[in-house]
C-alpha positions as CSV (number, residue, x, y, z in Angstrom):
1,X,68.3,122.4,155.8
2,X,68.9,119.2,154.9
3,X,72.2,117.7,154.0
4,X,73.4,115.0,151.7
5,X,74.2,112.0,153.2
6,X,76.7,109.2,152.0
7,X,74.9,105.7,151.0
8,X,76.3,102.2,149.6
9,X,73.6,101.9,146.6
10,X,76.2,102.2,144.5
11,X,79.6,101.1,146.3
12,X,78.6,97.1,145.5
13,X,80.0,97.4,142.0
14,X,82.6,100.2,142.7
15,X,85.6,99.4,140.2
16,X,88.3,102.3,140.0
17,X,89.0,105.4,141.7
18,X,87.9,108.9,140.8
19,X,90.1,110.8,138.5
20,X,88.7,114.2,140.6
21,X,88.9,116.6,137.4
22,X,87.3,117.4,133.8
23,X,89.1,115.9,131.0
24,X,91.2,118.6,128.9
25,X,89.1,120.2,125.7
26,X,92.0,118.2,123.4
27,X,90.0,115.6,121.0
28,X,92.5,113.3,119.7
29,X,90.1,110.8,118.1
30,X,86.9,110.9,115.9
31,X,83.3,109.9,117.4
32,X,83.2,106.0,116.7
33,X,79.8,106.0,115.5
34,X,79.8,106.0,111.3
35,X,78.1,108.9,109.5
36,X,74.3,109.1,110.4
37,X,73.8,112.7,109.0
38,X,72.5,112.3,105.1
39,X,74.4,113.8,102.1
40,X,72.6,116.8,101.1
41,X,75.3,118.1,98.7
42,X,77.0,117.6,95.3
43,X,79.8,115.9,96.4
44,X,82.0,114.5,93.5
45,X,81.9,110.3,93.2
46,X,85.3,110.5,95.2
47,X,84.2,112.1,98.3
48,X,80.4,111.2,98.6
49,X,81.1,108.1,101.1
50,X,83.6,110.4,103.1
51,X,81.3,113.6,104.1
52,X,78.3,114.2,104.9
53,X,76.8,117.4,106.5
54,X,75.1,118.0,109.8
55,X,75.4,119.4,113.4
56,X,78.7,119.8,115.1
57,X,80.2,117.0,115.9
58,X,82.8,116.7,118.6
59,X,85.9,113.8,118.8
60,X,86.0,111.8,121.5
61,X,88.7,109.7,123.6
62,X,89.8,106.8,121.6
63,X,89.2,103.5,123.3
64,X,92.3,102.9,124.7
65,X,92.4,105.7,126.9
66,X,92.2,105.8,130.5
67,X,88.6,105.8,132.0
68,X,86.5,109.2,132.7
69,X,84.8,109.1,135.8
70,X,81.7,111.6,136.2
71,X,79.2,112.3,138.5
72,X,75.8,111.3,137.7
73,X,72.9,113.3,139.3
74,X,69.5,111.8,139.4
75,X,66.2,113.0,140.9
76,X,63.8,109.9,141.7
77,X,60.3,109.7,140.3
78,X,58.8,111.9,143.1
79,X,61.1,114.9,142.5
80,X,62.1,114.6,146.3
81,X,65.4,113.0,146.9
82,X,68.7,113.1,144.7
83,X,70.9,110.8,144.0
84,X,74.6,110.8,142.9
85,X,77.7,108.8,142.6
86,X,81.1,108.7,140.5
87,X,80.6,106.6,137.1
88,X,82.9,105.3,134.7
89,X,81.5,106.8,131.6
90,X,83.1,104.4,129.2
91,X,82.2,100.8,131.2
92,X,79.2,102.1,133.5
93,X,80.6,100.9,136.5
94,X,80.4,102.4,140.0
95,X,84.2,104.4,140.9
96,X,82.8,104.5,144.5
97,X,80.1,104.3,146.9
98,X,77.5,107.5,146.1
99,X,75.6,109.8,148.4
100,X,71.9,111.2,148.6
101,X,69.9,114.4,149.7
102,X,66.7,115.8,149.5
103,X,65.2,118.3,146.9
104,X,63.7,121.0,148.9
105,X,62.5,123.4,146.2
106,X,62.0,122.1,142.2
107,X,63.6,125.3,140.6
108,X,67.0,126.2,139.4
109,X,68.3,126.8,142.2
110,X,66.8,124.3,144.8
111,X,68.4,121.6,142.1
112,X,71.6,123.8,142.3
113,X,71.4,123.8,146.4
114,X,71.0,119.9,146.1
115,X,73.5,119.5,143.8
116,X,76.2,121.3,145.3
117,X,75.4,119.0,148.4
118,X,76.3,116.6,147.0
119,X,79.4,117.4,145.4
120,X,80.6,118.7,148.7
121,X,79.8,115.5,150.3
122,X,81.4,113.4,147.6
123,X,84.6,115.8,147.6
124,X,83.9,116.3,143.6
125,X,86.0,118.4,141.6
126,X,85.3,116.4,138.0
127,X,82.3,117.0,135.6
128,X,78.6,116.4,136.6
129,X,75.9,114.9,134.7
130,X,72.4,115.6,136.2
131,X,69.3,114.1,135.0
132,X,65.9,115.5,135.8
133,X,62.4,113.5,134.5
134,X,59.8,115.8,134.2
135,X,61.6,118.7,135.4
136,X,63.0,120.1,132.0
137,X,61.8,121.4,129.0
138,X,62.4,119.4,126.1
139,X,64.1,121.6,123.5
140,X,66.8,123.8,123.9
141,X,66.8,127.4,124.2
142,X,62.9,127.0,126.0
143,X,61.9,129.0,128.8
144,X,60.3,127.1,131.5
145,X,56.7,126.7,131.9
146,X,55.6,127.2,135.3
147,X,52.2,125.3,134.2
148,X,53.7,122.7,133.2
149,X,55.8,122.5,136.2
150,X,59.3,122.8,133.8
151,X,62.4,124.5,134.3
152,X,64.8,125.4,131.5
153,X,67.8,123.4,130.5
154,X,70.0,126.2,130.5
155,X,68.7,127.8,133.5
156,X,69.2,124.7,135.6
157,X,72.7,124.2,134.4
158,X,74.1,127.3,134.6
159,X,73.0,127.6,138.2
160,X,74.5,124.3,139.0
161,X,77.6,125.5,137.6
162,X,77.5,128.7,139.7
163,X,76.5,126.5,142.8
164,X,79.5,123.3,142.4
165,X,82.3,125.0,140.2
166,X,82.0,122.2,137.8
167,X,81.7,121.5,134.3
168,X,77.6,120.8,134.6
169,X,75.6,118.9,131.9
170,X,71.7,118.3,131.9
171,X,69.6,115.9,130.2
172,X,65.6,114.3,130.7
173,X,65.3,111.7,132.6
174,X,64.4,109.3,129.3
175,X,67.7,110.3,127.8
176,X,69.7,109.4,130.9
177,X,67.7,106.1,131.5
178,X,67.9,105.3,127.2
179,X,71.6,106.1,127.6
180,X,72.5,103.8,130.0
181,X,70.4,100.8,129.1
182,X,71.5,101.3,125.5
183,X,74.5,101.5,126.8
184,X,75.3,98.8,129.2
185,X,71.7,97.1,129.7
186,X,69.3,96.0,127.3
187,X,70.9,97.3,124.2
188,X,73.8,94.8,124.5
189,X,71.4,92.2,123.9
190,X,70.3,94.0,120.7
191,X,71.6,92.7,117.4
192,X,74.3,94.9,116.1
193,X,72.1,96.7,113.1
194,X,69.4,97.9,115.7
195,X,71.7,99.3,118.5
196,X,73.5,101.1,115.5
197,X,70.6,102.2,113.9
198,X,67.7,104.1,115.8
199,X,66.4,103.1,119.2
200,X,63.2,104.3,121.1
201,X,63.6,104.5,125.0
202,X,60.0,104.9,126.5
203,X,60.1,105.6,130.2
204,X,56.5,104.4,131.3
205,X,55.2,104.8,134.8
206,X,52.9,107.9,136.1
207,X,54.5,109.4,132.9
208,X,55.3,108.5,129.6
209,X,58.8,109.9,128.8
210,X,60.5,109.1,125.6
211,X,63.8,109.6,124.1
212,X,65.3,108.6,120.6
213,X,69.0,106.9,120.0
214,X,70.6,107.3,117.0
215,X,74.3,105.2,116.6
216,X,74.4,105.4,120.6
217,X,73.5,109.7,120.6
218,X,70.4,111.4,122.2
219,X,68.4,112.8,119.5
220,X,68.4,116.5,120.2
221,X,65.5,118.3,120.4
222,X,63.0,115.3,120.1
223,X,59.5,115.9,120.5
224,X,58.3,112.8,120.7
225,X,56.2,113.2,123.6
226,X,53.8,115.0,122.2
227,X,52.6,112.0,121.4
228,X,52.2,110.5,124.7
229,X,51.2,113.6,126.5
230,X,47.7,112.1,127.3
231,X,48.8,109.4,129.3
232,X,49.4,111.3,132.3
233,X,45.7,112.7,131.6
234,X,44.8,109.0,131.5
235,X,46.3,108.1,134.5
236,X,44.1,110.9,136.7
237,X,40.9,109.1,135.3
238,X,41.0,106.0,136.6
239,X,37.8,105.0,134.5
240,X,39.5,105.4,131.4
241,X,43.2,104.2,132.1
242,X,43.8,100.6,132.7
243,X,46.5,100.7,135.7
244,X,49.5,98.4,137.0
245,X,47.4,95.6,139.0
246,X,47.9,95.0,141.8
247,X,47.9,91.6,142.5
248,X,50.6,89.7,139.9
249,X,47.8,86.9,139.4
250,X,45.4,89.2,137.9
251,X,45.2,88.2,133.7
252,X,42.9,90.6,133.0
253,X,44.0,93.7,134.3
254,X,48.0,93.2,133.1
255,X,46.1,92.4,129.4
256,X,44.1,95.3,130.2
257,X,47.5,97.5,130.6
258,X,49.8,95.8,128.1
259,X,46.8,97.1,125.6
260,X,46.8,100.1,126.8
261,X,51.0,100.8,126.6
262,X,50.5,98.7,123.6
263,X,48.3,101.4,121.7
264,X,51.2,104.1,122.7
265,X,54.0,102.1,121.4
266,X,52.1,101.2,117.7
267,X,51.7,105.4,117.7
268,X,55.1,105.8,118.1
269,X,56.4,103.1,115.7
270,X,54.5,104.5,112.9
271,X,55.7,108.0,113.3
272,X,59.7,107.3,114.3
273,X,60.2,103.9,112.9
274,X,62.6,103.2,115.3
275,X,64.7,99.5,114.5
276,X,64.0,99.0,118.8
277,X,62.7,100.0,121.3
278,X,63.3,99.6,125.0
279,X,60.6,99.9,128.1
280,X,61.7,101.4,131.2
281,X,59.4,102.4,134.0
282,X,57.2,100.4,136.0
283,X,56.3,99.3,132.5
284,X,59.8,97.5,131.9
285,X,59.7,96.5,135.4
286,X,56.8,93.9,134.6
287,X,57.6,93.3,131.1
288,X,57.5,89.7,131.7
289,X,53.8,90.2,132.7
290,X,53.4,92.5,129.3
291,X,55.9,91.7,126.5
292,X,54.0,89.0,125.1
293,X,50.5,90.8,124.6
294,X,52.3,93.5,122.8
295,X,51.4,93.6,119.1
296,X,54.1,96.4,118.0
297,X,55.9,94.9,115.1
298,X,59.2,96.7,116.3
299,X,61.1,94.9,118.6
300,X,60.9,95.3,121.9
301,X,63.2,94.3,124.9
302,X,63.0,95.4,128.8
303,X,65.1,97.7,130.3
304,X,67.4,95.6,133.1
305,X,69.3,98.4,134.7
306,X,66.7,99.5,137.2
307,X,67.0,102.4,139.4
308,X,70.5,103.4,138.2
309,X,70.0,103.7,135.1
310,X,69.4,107.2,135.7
311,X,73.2,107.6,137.7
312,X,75.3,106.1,134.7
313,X,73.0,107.4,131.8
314,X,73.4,111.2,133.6
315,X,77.3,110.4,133.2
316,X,77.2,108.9,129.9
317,X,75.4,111.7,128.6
318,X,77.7,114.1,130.5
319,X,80.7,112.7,129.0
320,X,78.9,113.1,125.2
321,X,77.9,116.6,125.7
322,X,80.5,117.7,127.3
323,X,83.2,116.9,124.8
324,X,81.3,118.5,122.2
325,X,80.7,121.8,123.5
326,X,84.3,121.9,124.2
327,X,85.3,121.5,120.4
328,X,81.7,123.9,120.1
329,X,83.5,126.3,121.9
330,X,86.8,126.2,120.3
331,X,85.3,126.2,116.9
332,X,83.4,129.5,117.9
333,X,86.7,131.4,119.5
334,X,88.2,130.6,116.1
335,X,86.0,131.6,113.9
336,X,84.8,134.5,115.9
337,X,81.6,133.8,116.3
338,X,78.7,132.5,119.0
339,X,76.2,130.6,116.6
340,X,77.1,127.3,114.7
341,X,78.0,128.2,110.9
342,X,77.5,126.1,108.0
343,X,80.3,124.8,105.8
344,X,79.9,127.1,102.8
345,X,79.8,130.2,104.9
346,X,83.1,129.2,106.2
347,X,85.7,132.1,105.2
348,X,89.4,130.9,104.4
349,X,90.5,133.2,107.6
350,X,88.1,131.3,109.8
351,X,88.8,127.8,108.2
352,X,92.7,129.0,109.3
353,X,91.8,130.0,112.5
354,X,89.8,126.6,113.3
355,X,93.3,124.6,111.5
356,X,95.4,126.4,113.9
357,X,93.1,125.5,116.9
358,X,93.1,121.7,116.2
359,X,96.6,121.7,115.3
360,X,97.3,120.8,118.7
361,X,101.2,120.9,119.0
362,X,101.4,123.8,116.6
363,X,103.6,121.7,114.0
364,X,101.9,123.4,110.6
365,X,99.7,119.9,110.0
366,X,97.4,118.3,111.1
367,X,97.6,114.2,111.8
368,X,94.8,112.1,111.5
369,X,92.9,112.7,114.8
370,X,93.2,116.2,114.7
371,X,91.7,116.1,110.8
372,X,88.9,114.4,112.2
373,X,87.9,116.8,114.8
374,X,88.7,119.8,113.1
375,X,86.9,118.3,109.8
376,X,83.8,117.4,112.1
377,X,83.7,120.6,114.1
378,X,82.8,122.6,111.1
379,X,79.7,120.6,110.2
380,X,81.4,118.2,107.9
381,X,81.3,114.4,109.3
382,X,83.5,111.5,107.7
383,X,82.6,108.1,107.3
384,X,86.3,107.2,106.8
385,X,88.9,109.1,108.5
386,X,91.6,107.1,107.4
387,X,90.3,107.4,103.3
388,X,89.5,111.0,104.6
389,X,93.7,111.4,105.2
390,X,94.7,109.8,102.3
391,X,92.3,111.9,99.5
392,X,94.1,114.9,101.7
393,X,97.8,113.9,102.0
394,X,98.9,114.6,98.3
395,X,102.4,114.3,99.1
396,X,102.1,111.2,101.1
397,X,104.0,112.2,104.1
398,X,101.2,111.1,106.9
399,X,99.8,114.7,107.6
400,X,97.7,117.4,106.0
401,X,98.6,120.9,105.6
402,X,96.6,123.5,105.3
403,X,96.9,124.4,101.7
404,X,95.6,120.7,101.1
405,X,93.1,120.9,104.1
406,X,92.3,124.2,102.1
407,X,92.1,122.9,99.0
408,X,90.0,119.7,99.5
409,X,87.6,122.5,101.2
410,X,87.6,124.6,98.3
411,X,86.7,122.0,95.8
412,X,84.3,119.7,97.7
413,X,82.8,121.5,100.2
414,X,82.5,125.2,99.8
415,X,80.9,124.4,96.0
416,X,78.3,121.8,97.2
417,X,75.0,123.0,95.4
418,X,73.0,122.4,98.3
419,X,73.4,124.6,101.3
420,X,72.8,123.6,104.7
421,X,71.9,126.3,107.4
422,X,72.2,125.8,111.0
423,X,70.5,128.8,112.4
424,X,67.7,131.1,112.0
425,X,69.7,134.0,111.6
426,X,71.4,132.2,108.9
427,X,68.0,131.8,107.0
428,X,67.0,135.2,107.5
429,X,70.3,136.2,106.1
430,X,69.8,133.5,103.0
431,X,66.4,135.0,101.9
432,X,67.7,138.8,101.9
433,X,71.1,137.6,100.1
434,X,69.3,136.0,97.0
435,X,66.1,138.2,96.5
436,X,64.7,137.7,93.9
437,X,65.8,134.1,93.2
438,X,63.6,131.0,94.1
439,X,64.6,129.2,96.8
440,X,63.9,125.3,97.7
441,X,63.9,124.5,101.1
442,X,64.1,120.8,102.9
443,X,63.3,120.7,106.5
444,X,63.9,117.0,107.6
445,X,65.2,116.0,111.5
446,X,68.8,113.6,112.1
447,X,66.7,111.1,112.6
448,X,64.2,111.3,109.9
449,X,64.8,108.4,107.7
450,X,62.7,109.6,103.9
451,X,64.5,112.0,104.9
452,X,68.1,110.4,103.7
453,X,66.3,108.2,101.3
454,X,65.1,111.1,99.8
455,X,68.5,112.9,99.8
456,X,70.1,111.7,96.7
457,X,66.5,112.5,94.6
458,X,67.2,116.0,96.1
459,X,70.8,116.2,94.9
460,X,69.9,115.1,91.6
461,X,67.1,118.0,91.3
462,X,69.3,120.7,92.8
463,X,72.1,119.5,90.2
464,X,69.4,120.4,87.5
465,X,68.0,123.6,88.6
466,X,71.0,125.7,88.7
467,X,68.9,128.9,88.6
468,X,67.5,127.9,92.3
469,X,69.1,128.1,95.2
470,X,68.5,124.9,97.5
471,X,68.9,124.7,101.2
472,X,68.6,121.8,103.7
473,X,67.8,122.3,107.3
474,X,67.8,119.8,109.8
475,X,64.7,121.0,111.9
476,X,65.9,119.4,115.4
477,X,69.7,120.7,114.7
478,X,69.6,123.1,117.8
479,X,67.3,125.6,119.6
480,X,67.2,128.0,117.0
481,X,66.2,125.2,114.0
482,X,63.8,123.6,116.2
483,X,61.8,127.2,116.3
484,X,62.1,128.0,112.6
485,X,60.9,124.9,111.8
486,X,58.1,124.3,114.5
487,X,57.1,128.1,115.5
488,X,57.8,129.4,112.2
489,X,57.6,127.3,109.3
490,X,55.0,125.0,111.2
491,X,56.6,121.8,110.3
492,X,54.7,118.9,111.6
493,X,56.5,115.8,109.6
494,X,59.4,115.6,107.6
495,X,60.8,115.9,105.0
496,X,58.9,118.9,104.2
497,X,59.3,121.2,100.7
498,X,58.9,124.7,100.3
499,X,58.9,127.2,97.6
500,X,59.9,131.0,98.4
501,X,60.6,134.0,96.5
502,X,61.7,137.6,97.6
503,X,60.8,136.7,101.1
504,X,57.5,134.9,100.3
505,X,56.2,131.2,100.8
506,X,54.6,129.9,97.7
507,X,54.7,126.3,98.1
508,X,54.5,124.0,100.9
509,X,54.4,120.2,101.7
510,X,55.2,117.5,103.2
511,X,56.4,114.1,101.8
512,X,59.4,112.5,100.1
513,X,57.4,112.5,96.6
514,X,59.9,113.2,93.8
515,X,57.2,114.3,91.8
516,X,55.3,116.6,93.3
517,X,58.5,118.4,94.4
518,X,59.2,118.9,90.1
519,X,56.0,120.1,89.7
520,X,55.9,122.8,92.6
521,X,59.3,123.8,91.1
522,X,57.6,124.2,87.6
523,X,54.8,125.5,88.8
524,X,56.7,128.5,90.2
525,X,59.9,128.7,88.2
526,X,60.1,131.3,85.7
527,X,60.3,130.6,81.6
528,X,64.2,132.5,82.0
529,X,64.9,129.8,85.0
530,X,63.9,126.9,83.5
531,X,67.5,124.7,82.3
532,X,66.3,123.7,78.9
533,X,70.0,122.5,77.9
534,X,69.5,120.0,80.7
535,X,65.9,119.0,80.7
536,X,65.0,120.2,77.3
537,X,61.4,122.0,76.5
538,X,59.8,122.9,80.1
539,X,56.2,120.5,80.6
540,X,53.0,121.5,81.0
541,X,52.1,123.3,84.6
542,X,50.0,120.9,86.9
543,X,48.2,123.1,89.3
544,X,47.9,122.0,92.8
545,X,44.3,121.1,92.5
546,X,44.5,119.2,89.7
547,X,47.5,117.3,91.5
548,X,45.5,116.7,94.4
549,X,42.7,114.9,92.2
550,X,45.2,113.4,90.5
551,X,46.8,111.7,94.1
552,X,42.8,111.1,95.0
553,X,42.5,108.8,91.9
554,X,45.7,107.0,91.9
């Protein structure tokens, strides 16, 4: 059996020592990131810049806290050997020299085995970040496909936390990599808008991995590969694939392959729209060779970390996840239950329960960190903490007590006329609840942006149609979204619309078209539904066929 062994790759830019333990689950500050998740609700003028829904959302150190050191895990390209060392989550530096062993089997528990190696050898008692490229399945909740050669997420990291004792987070090998060099490598060279906005890591060697940044977070549940899943095909038919030349002097064959990763890239930049993207692989490797033959109007810059990326991005990611399943976790003992729950379903013993929880010194009120998480852990995120505090504080003495938390809730949140779910369950539960009553549903993804261009057209419809009951999902929220809306509702691109009544789908489609949203509503609302106070005499139906023609013609 093979042992890990102790190696200087990463003791040249050791800063620091190891802290040795998991940070406590206490958030004392909110995500620095500014709201990315789209207003879906009817939020008064006063408190539209201040919330907006979406997933759960955990705090984070502030910035002048001490350093968290965790161990990233990487396996190379080959699956055979594993790499670790002690990173400084927040500055991506080395905290000491890191260690090595082989992979002897590629399931749960051979990563586990190897991993726990490794820990021993390192003496590690602190969190673990592992990162595995082409090992995991890419949504969570999956089962792993022994066809594909992929392991689930959750099987792998609950064996590694059997096998080390630690506090175990796993992620793709594109997400580590896109972490890291967004993180300390090529994204610092990008202008402040595009690192902000959304960024596309493609990870292009024998594979083409991708991953998708949104203000400096993984995208959850991204799919993206789909689209590049016939590159490995590619690459076993040498006839068809152009490969990495050989010889650095060869024009021909690096045009030849800059077209080729070229043709992927323009795919991906017309579905995503990303504001950057960044090339890792042996692709990024010989970007000088490549860059300039690349006709992709989105920018793109070369990765510059190299092999570590995968270390520091595996810690990076590690730190992120971490911290928000701990709030997860607290959110769920205080509310009493193990799914996420969205804001309007929150009862005013749970929304006590999850006050008490966050107020951390048990003083009766909460100060302005604690708002933040607590605010954010129940699916409401804040632009403006601060402005947040101040709306809040009606008597002006610095804190927020739960009538006013309560309150504010009450009023803004709990009465939005748009209702976001976060699980299946919770649909399920929807469709019996209202019957008979039509409902609207949007399916969009976090990073979807019609999607929150479109969200202020759909406010304004659901504001006129009281008679309907509208509901937002975002489709890549968790495991349970991603199957309603890919296995179930069979969403392909978002935003998509659809009509149902009493349990059954009447409308579908796909498309941030204002218009042809009003005229599937009035094509299925009934003469009693229809708000004639507000929108006066009800128009003439348009069926679908005729609407088609009319699309044709226009």
């Amino acid at each position: 059996m093979a042992t890990a062994r102790s190696t200087a790759w990463a003791s040249s830019t050791a800063r620091g020592r190891s802290r040795g333990g998991a940070v406590g689950a206490a958030s004392v500050g909110l995500r620095a990131r500014g709201c990315v998740k789209r207003v879906v609700g009817a939020l008064t003028p006063r408190c539209a810049p201040l919330a907006r829904r979406g997933a759960v959302t955990a705090a984070v150190k502030d910035e002048d806290d001490a350093s968290e050191v965790v161990l990233g895990v990487y396996v190379n390209a080959s699956a055979e050997d594993l790499r670790a060392a002690p990173v400084d989550a927040r500055t991506g530096e080395f905290a000491k020299a890191g260690a090595s062993t082989k992979l002897e089997a590629r399931t749960a528990r051979g990563i586990a085995e190897a991993v726990a190696k490794l820990v021993g050898t390192l003496e590690w008692r602190g969190r673990v970040g592992v990162s595995l490229p082409g090992l995991l399945t890419r949504v969570e909740g999956e089962v792993g496909n022994a066809r594909e050669g992929t392991l689930a997420r959750d099987e792998v990291e609950a064996a590694c936390r059997t096998a080390t004792g630690c506090d175990v987070s796993v992620a793709g090998g594109a997400e580590a990599c896109g972490a890291a060099e967004l993180k300390f490598g090529a994204g610092v060279s990008l202008s402040q808008d595009a690192r902000e906005g959304l960024v596309m890591f493609c990870m292009v060697g024998g594979r083409f991995s991708t991953a998708l940044f949104e203000h400096g977070e993984v995208a959850k549940n991204f799919e993206g590969e789909k689209i590049v899943d016939s590159w490995s095909d590619d690459e076993e038919d040498g006839a068809r694939a152009a490969k990495i030349p050989l010889n650095d002097d060869d024009a021909e064959g690096w045009s030849a392959y800059a077209a080729r990763v070229n043709a992927y890239l323009l795919k991906l930049s017309a579905k995503y729209k990303p504001d950057a993207i960044i090339l890792g692989g042996k692709a990024g490797e010989n970007a000088d060779k490549i860059l300039d033959k690349l006709t992709c109007e989105t920018k793109v810059a070369a990765g510059t970390l190299g092999f570590v990326a995968g270390v520091k991005g595996a810690a990076v990611l590690a730190s992120q996840q971490l911290d928000a399943r701990e709030t997860l976790s607290q959110v769920r003992e205080a509310i009493g239950l193990e799914t996420g729950v969205s804001p309007q379903y929150v009862t005013d013993e749970q929304l006590r329960s999850v006050f008490d929880k966050f107020d951390a010194n048990g003083s009766g009120v909460l100060e302005l960190s604690e708002l933040a998480a607590a605010t954010a852990a129940l699916n409401v995120r804040v632009d403006d903490v601060k402005r947040l505090m101040d709306l809040l504080d009606y008597d002006n003495n610095g804190v927020v007590s739960f009538q006013e938390w309560q309150r504010w809730w009450e009023s803004e949140i709990k009465n939005e006329t748009i209702t976001t779910i976060v699980s299946q369950d919770e649909w399920e539960k929807l469709q019996k609840n209202e019957r008979d009553r039509l409902i609207c549903l949007e399916v969009g993804f976090t990073f979807c942006r019609p999607c929150k261009a479109f969200a202020r057209k759909y406010e304004k419809i659901a504001e006129e149609f009281p008679a309907i009951k509208f509901v937002f999902m975002n489709g890549n929220e968790n495991g349970s979204t991603t199957v309603l809306a890919r296995d179930v509702l069979g969403i392909k691109t978002t935003p998509s619309f659809f009509l149902f009544r009493s349990g059954e789908r009447l409308h579908f489609h796909s498309g941030a078209k204002e218009e042809r949203l009003r005229n599937a509503i009035n094509r299925h609302i009934r003469d009693e539904e229809w708000p004639s106070t507000l929108l006066g005499d009800r128009p003439p139906v348009i069926s679908e066929e005729e609407e088609a023609r009319l699309r044709e013609n226009a």
